[in-house]
C-alpha positions in Angstrom: 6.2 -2.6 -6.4 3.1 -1.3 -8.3 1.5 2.5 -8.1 -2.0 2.9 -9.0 -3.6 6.2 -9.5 -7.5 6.5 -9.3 -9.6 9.4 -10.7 -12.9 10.4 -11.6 -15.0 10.3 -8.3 -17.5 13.0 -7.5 -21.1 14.3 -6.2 -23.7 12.8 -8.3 -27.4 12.6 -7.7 -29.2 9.8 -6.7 -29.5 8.0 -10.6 -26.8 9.3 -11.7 -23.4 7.9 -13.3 -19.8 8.4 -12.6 -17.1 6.6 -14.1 -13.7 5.7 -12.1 -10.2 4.9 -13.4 -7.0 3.0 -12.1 -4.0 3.6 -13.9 -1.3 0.8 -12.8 2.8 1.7 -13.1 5.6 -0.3 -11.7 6.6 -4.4 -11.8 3.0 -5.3 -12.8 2.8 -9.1 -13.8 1.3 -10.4 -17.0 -1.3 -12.7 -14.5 -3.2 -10.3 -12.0 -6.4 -9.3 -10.4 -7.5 -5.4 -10.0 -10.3 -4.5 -8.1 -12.7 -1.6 -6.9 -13.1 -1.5 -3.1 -15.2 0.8 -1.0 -15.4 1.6 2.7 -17.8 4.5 4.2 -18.0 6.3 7.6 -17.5 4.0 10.0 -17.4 1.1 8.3 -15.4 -1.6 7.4 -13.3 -1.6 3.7 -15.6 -3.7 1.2 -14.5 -5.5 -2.3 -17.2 -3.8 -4.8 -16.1 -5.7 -7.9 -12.7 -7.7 -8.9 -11.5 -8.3 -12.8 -8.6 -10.9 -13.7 -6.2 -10.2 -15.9 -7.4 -13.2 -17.8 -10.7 -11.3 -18.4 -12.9 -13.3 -15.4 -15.3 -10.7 -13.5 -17.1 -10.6 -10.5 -19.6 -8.6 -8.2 -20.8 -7.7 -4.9 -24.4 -8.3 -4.6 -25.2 -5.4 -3.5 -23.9 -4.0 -7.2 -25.1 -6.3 -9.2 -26.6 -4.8 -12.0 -25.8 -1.2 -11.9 -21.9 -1.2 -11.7 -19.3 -2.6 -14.6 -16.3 -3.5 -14.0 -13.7 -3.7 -17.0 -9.9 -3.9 -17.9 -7.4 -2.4 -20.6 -4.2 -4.7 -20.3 -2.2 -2.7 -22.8 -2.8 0.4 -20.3 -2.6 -1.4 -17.4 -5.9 0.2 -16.0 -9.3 -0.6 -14.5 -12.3 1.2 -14.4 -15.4 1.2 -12.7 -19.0 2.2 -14.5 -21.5 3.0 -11.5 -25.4 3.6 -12.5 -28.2 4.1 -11.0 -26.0 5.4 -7.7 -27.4 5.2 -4.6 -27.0 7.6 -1.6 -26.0 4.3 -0.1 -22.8 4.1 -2.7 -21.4 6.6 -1.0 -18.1 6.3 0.0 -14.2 6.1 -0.8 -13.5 4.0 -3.6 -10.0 2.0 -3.5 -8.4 0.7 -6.3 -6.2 -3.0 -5.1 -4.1 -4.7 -7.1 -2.8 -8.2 -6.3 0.0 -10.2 -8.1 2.5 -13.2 -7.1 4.7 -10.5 -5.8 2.0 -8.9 -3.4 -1.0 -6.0 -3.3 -0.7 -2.3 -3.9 -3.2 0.0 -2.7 -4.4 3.5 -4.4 -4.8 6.6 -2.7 -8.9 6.3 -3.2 -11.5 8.6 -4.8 -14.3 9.7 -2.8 -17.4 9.6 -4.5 -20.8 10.8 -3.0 -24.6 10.2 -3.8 -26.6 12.9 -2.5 -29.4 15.1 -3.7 
């Protein structure tokens, strides 16, 4: 079983910047993927960005650009850069983990773009 722990959502303004965090603990294997996920009002949960643990990235469109996602193996974490946010961007960002032994969940961060 793996934990994760997110942190660091917020308000921002519309161009603004927030930076999240995943902290992994538990029976995390050496060959996994962590990803940011979203999911607003009403809406259905979303992937926003995925990194392997063998360093391979990828994006939602829809991101492309203005989020980074990167990995610290040593601390077992993930973290999301966001820029240039978007009243759009707003929702509750999940942090998933997935490994041969199955996917944990975080509790989510919520972050909101508003003015």
């Amino acid at each position: 079983q793996v934990q994760l722990v997110e942190s660091g959502g917020g308000l921002v303004q519309p161009g603004g910047s927030l930076r999240l965090s995943c902290e992994a603990s538990g029976s995390i294997l050496k060959f996994n993927v962590m990803s940011w996920y979203r999911q607003a009002p009403g809406k259905q949960r979303e992937l926003v960005a995925l990194a392997t643990s063998g360093g391979s990235t990828n994006y939602a469109d829809y991101v492309k650009g203005r989020f980074t996602i990167s990995r610290d193996n040593a601390k077992n974490s993930v973290y999301l850069q966001m820029n240039s946010l978007k009243p759009e961007d707003t929702a509750v960002y999940y942090c998933n983990y997935q490994g041969l032994g199955g996917t944990s969940w975080g509790q989510g961060t919520q972050v909101t773009v508003s003015s």
